[in-house]
C-alpha positions as CSV (number, residue, x, y, z in Angstrom):
1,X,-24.8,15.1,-40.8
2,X,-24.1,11.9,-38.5
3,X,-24.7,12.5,-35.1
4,X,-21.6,11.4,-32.8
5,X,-22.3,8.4,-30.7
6,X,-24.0,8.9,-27.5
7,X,-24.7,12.7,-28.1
8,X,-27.5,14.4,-26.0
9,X,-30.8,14.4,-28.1
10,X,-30.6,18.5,-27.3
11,X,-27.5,18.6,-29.4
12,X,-29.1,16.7,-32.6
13,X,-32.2,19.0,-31.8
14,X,-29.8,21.9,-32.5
15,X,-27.9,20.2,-35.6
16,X,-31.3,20.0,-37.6
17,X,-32.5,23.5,-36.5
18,X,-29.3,25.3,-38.1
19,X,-29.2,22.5,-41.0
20,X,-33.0,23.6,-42.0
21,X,-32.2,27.5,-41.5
22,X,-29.0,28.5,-42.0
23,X,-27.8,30.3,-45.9
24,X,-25.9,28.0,-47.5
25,X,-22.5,29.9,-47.5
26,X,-23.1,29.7,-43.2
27,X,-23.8,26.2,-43.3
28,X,-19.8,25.0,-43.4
29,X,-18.8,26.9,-40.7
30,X,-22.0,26.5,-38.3
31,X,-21.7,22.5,-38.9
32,X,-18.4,22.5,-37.8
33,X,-19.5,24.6,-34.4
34,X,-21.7,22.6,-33.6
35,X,-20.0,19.3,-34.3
36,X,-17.3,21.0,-31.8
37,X,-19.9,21.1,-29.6
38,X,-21.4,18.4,-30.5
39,X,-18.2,16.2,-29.9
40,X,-17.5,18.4,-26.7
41,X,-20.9,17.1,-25.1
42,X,-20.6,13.7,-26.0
43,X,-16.6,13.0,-24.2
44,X,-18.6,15.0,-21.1
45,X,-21.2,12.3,-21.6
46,X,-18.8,9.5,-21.8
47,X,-16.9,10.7,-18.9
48,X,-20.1,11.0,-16.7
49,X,-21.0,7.4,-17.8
50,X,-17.4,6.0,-16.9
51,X,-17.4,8.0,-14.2
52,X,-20.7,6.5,-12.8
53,X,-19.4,3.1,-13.6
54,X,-16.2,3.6,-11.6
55,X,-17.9,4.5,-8.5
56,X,-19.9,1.3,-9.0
57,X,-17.2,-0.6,-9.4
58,X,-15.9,1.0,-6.1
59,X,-18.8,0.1,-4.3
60,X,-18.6,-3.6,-4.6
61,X,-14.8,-3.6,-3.5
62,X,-15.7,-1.9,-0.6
63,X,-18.1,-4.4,-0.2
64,X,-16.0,-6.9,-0.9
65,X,-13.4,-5.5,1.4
66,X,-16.0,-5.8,4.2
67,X,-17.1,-9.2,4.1
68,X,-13.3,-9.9,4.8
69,X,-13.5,-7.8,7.3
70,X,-11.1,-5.2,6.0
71,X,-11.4,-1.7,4.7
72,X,-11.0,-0.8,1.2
73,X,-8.6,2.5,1.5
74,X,-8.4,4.7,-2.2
75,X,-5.0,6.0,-3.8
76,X,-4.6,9.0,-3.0
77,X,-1.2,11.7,-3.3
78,X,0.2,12.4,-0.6
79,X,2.0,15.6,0.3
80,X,1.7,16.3,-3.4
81,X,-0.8,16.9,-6.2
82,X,-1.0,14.6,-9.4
83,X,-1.6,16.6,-12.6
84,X,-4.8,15.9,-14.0
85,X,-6.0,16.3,-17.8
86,X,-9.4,17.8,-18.8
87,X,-11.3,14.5,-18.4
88,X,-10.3,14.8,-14.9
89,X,-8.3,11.8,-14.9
90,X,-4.2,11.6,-13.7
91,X,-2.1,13.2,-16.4
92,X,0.1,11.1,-18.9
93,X,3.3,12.0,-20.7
94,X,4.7,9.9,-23.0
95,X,7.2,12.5,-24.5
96,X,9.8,14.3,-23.1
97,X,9.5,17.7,-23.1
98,X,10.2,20.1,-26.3
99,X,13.5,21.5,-27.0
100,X,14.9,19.8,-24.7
101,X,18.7,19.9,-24.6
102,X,20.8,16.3,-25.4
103,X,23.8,14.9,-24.0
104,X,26.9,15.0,-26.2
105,X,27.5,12.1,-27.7
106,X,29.7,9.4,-26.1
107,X,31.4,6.4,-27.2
108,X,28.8,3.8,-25.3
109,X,26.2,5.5,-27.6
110,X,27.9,3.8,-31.0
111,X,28.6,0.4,-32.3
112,X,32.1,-0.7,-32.4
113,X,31.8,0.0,-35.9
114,X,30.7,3.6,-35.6
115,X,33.5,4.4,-32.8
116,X,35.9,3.6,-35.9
117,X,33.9,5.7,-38.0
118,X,34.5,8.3,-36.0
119,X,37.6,8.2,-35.0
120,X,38.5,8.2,-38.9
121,X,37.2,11.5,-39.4
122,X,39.2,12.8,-36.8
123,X,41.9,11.5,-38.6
124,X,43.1,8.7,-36.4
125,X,43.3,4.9,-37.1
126,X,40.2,3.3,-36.4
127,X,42.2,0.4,-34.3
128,X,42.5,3.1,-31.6
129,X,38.5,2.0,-31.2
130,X,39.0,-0.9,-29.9
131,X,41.6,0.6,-27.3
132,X,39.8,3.1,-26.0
133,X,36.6,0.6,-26.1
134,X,38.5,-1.5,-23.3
135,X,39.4,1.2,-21.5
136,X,35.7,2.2,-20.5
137,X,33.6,-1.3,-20.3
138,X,36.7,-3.1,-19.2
139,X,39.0,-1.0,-17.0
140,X,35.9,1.2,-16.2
141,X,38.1,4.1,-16.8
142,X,37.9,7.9,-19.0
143,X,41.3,9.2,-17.2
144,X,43.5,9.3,-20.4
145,X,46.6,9.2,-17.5
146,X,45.8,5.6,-17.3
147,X,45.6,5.3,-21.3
148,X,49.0,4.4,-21.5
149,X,48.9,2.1,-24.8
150,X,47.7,5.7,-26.6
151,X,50.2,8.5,-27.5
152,X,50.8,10.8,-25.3
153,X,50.5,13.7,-28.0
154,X,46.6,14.0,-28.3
155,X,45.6,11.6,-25.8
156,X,43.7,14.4,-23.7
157,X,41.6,15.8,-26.6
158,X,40.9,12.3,-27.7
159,X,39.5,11.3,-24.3
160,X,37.6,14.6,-24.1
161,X,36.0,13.7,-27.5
162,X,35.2,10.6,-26.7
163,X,33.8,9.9,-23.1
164,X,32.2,13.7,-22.7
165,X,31.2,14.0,-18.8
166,X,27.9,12.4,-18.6
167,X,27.3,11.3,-15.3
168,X,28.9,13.3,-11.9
169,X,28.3,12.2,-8.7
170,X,26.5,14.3,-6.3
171,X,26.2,12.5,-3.2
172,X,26.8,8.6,-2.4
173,X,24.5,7.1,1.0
174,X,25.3,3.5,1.8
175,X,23.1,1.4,4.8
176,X,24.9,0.1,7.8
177,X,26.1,-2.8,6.4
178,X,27.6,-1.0,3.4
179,X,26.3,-3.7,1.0
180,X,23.7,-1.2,-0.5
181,X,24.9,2.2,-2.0
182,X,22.2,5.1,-3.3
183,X,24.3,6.9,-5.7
184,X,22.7,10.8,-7.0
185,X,23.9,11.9,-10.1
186,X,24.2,15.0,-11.7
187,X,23.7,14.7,-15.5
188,X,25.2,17.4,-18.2
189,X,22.0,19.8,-18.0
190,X,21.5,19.4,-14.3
191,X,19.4,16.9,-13.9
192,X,19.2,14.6,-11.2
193,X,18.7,11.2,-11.5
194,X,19.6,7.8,-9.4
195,X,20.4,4.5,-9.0
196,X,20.9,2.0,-6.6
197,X,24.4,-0.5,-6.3
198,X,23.3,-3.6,-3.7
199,X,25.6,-6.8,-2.9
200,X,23.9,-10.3,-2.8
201,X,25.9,-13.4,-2.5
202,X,27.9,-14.6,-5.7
203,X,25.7,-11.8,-7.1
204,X,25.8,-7.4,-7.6
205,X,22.5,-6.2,-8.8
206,X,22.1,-2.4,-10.3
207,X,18.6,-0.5,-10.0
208,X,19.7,1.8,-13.0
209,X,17.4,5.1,-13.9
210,X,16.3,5.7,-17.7
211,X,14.3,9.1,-17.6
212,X,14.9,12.0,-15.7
213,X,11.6,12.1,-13.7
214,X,8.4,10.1,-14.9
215,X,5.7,10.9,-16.9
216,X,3.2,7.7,-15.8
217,X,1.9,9.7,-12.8
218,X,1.4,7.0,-10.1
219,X,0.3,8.3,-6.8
220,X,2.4,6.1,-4.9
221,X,6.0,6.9,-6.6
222,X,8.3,9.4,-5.9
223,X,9.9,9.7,-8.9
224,X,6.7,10.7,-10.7
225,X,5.8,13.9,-8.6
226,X,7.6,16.3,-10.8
227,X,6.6,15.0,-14.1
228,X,9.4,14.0,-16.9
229,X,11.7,16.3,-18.0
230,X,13.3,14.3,-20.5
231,X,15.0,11.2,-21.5
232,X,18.2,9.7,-20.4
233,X,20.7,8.5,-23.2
234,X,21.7,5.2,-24.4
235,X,25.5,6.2,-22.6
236,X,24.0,7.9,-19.7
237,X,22.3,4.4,-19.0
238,X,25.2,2.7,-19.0
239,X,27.9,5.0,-17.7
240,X,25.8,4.0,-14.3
241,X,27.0,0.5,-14.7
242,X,30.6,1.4,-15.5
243,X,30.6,3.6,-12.7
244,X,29.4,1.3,-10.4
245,X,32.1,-1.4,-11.1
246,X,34.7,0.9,-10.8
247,X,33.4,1.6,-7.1
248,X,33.5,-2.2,-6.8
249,X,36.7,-2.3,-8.2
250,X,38.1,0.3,-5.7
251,X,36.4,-1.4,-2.9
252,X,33.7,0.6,-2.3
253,X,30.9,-2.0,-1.9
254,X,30.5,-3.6,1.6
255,X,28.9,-6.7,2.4
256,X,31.1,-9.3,0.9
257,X,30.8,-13.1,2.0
258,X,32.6,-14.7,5.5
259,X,31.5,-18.2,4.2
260,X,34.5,-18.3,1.7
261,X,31.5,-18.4,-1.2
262,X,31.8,-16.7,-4.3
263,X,32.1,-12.9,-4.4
264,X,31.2,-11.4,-7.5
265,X,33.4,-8.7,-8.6
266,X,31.6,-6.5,-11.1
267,X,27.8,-5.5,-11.7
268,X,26.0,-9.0,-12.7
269,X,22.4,-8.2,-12.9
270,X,20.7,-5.3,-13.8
271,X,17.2,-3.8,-13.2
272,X,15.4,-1.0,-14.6
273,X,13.4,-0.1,-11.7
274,X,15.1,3.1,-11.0
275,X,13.6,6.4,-12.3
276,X,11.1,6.6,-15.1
277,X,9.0,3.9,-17.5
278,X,11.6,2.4,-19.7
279,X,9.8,1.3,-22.2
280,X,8.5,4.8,-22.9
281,X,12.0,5.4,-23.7
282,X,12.3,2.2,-25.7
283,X,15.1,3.3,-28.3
284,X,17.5,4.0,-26.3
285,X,17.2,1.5,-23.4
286,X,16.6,-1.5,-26.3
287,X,20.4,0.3,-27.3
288,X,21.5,0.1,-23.7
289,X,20.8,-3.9,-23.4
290,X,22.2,-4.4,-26.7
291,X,25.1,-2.6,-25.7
292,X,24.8,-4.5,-22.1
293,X,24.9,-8.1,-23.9
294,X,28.1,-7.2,-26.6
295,X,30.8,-8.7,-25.7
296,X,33.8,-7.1,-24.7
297,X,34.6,-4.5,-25.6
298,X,32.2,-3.5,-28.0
299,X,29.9,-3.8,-24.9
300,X,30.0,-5.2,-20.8
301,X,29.4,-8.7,-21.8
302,X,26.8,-9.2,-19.1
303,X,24.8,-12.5,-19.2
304,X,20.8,-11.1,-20.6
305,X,19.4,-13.5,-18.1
306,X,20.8,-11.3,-15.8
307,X,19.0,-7.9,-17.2
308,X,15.2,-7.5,-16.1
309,X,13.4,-4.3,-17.7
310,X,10.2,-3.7,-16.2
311,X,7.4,-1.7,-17.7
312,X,3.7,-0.7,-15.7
313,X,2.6,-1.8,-19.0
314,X,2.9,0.3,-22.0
315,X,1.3,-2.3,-24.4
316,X,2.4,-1.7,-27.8
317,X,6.0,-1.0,-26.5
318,X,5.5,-4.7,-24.9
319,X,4.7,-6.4,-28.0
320,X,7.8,-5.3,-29.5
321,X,10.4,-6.5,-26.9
322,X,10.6,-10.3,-28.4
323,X,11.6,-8.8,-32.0
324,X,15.1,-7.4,-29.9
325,X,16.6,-11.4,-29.6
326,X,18.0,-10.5,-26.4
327,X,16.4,-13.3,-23.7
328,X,16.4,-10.9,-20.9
329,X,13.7,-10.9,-17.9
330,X,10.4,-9.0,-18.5
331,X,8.7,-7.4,-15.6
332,X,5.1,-6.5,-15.5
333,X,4.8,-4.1,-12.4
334,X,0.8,-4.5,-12.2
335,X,0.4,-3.4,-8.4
336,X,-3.8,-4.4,-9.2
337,X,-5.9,-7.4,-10.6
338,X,-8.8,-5.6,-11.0
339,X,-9.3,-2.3,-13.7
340,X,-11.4,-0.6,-11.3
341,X,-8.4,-0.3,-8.4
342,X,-5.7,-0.1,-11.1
343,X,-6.9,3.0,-13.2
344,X,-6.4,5.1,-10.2
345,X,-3.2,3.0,-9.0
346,X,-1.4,3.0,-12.3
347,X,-3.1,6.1,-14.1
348,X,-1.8,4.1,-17.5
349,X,-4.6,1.6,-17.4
350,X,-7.0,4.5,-18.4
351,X,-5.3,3.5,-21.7
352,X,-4.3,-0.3,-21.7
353,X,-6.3,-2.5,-18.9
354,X,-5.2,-5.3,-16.8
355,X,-5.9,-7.9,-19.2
356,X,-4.5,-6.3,-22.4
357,X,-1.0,-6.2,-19.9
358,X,-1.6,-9.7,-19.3
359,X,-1.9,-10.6,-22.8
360,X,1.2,-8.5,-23.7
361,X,2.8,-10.4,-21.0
362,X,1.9,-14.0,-22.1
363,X,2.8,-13.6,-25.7
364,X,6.0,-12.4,-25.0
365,X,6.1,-15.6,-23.0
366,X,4.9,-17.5,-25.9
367,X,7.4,-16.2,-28.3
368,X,11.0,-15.7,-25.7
369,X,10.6,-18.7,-23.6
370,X,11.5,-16.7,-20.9
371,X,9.3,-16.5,-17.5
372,X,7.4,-13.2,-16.7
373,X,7.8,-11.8,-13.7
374,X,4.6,-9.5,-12.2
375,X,5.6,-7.3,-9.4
376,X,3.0,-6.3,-7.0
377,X,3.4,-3.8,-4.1
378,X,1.4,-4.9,-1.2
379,X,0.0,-1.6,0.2
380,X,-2.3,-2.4,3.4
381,X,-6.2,-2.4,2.8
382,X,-5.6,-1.2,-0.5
383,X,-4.4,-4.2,-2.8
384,X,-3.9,-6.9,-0.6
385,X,-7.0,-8.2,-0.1
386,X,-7.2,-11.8,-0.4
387,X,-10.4,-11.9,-3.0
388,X,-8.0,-9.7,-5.4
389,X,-5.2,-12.7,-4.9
390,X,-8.0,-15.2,-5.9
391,X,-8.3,-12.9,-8.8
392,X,-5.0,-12.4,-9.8
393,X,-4.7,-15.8,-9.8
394,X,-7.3,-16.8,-11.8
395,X,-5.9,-14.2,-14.2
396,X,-3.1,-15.8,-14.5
397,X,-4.3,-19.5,-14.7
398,X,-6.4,-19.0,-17.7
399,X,-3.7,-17.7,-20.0
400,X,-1.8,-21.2,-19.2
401,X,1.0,-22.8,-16.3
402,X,4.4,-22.3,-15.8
403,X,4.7,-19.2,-17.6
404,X,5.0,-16.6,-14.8
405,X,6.3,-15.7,-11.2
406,X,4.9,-13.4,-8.8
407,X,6.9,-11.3,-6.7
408,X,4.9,-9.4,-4.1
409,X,6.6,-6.2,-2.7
410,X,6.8,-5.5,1.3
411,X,6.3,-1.3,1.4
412,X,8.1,0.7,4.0
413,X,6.1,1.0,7.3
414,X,4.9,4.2,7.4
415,X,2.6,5.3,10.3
416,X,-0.4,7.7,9.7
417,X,0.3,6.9,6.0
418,X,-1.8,5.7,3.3
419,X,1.2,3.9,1.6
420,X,1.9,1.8,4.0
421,X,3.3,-2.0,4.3
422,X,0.2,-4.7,4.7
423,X,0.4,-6.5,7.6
424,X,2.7,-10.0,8.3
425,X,-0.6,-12.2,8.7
426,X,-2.2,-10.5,5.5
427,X,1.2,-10.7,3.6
428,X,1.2,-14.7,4.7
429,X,-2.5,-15.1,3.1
430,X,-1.9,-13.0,0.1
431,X,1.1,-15.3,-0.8
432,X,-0.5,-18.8,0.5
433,X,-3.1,-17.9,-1.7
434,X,-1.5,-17.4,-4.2
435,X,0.5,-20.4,-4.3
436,X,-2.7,-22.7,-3.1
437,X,-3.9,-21.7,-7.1
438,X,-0.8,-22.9,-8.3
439,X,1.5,-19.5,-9.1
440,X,4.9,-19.8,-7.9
441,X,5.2,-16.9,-5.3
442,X,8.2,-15.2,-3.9
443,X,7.9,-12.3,-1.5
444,X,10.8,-9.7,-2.9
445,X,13.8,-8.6,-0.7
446,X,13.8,-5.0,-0.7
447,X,16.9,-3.5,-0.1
448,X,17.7,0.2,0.7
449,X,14.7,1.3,2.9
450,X,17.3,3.1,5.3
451,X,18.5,5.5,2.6
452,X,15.1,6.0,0.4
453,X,16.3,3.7,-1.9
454,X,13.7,0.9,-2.0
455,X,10.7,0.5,-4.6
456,X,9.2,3.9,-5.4
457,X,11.6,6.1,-3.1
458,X,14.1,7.5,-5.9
459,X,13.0,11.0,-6.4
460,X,16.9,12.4,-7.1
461,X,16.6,15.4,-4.6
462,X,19.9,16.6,-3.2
């Protein structure tokens, strides 16, 4: 029998000791104790040996840290505990979890095509698909009152067949100047979830949710704390949008222009940055940008430039994204150049490290055209040292120029707080360096501090 890799010379002791002794009608069953025990002691092996390697690692950023003069501060939960797994390491969920109850199904979860399908087997014309397709991405309505071009006979059981509640609001916050709104939903099973509706001139930008919670366990996020609970449909994503426009629409968004410049009147861009990893729900967000980029009214008709979905990097789920066709912005939200300060940071690079993101990153790149965008959180004496700017740069240099943007992230100042914003003169050198090496640099407005709805805050409590 073939000794696992790495196993404790004990353990092979033991293998050849039962091998020579043990009856031959035993030797099945014993073989396969001991290879249980066997494989047990080698992953406690392994895990001692990356163990000891992470605390090396450690070591020199701390020294590192000093010879800048700075400390070198660990993530760490705060006010909370992460879930961790057997090897002792934060706790992943990819899946949502079992027998978990799904939304009805809603017309923004079918093709034009299938609405008509539908609407033939409950024995109406299938032109009534196109009507009632206007009414929700155009009007931003599901009030068969206002469905006036339908009969009047039926026109109740048809809306109620066909735009089933998904979303209800809960509670609405909006910040001083009124041109950022936090909007809480309730979804069908009572989950929370929530997404963010900010002004910019000639421009409205959504931060729209895509799981109810987060299964990717970073210490820093708020979302993550409570674990996923399951994932958000392909309609549920986008009855945010349509319910955002028709606040617009009623006038419910502040902050419009005194210039005389352009105002724009609907939701433009949109940005999956609200609650959960999107890509680990990749079927039915890939449906919701499809369903984004149709044009009207089979879908919103929105510009894909204008869509960014971001991922903390979920490799295999990146490689995929150029096969969709759709040029919309990719995110990387890497937080960390360096695997020893990004395994604890972002508990997914136990599975897929910095540079596997990066190379995900690049060849979608390669293959769209389209410019990458890395986001990076500046947390004081944590990432925003200036070697690990040298480093992120070089990172980004050898894989080629021109082919990605760097947007670093100002954190809410929070005294006595681990997670806390870096400091003006350190933002300044983090960006300078940055841009000295060459990668065009843009330090992100963050919107929403006031009412927790900034980077990280969403954590849909009521």
């Amino acid at each position: 029998m073939t000794s696992p890799k790495n196993t404790p010379p004990a353990v092979d002791a033991a293998q050849d000791a039962v091998h020579a002794s043990a009856p031959e009608h035993h030797r099945t069953r014993t073989s396969e104790a001991v290879a249980a025990r066997a494989d047990r002691a080698a992953k406690h092996h392994d895990s001692e040996v990356h163990h000891a390697e992470a605390k090396k690692a450690q070591r020199i950023s701390e020294l590192r840290a000093r010879k800048e003069g700075r400390a070198q501060v660990r993530p760490t939960a705060e006010g909370w505990k992460q879930a961790m797994g057997p090897d002792g390491r934060p706790q992943l969920q990819f899946a949502q979890r079992p027998r978990v109850s799904q939304p009805p199904v809603h017309l923004a979860d079918l093709s034009l095509k299938e609405r008509q399908e539908k609407l033939k087997e409950l024995g109406l014309p299938a032109f009534r698909a196109k009507q009632l397709s206007v009414h929700y991405f155009q009007h931003y309505t599901t009030d068969p009152e206002r469905m006036s071009d339908l009969p009047k006979a039926g026109r109740e059981e048809l809306a109620a067949a066909m735009f089933p509640t998904l979303l209800t609001e809960v509670k609405r916050l909006s910040t001083d100047k009124g041109d950022t709104i936090k909007f809480l939903w309730r979804l069908f099973d009572g989950s929370l979830v929530e997404s963010v509706l900010m002004r910019y001139p000639g421009r409205i930008t959504l931060c729209v949710s895509s799981q109810c919670g987060c299964g990717m366990n970073c210490p820093f996020c708020a979302t993550g704390q409570a674990g996923l609970t399951r994932n958000m449909s392909t309609a549920e994503i986008l009855d945010q949008i349509v319910q955002a426009n028709r606040v617009i629409a009623e006038g419910g968004l502040g902050g419009k222009r005194r210039d005389g410049g352009h105002d724009a009147e609907r939701v433009t861009n949109i940005v999956f940055m609200g609650m959960g990893e999107p890509l680990a729900n990749y079927k039915r967000v890939m449906a919701a940008v499809h369903r984004m980029v149709d044009e009207a009214p089979e879908g919103l008709g929105m510009s894909a430039r204008g869509i960014t979905v971001s991922t903390v990097g979920l490799v295999p789920a990146i490689n995929k994204l150029a096969d969709e066709n759709v040029p919309f912005t990719f995110a990387l939200s890497l937080h960390a150049p360096d695997d020893e300060l990004r395994d604890e940071l972002i508990p997914v690079n136990s599975r897929w490290k910095v540079d596997e993101a990066l190379d995900a990153a690049y060849d979608y790149y390669k293959r769209t055209g389209r410019r990458v965008s890395i986001e990076y959180a500046l947390i004081k004496d944590m990432n925003d040292h200036g070697w690990r700017a040298d480093l992120l740069a070089r990172k980004l240099n050898a894989r080629g120029r021109g082919w990605v943007h760097v947007n670093p992230i100002p954190l809410n100042p929070t005294p006595g707080s681990i997670w806390t914003a870096s400091e003006r003169d350190v933002t300044a050198e983090f960006i300078d360096r940055l841009e000295s090496a060459g990668v065009p640099t843009t330090l992100r407005d963050t919107r929403g501090k006031e009412i927790d709805g900034a980077c990280g805050q969403l954590a849909a409590a009521e």
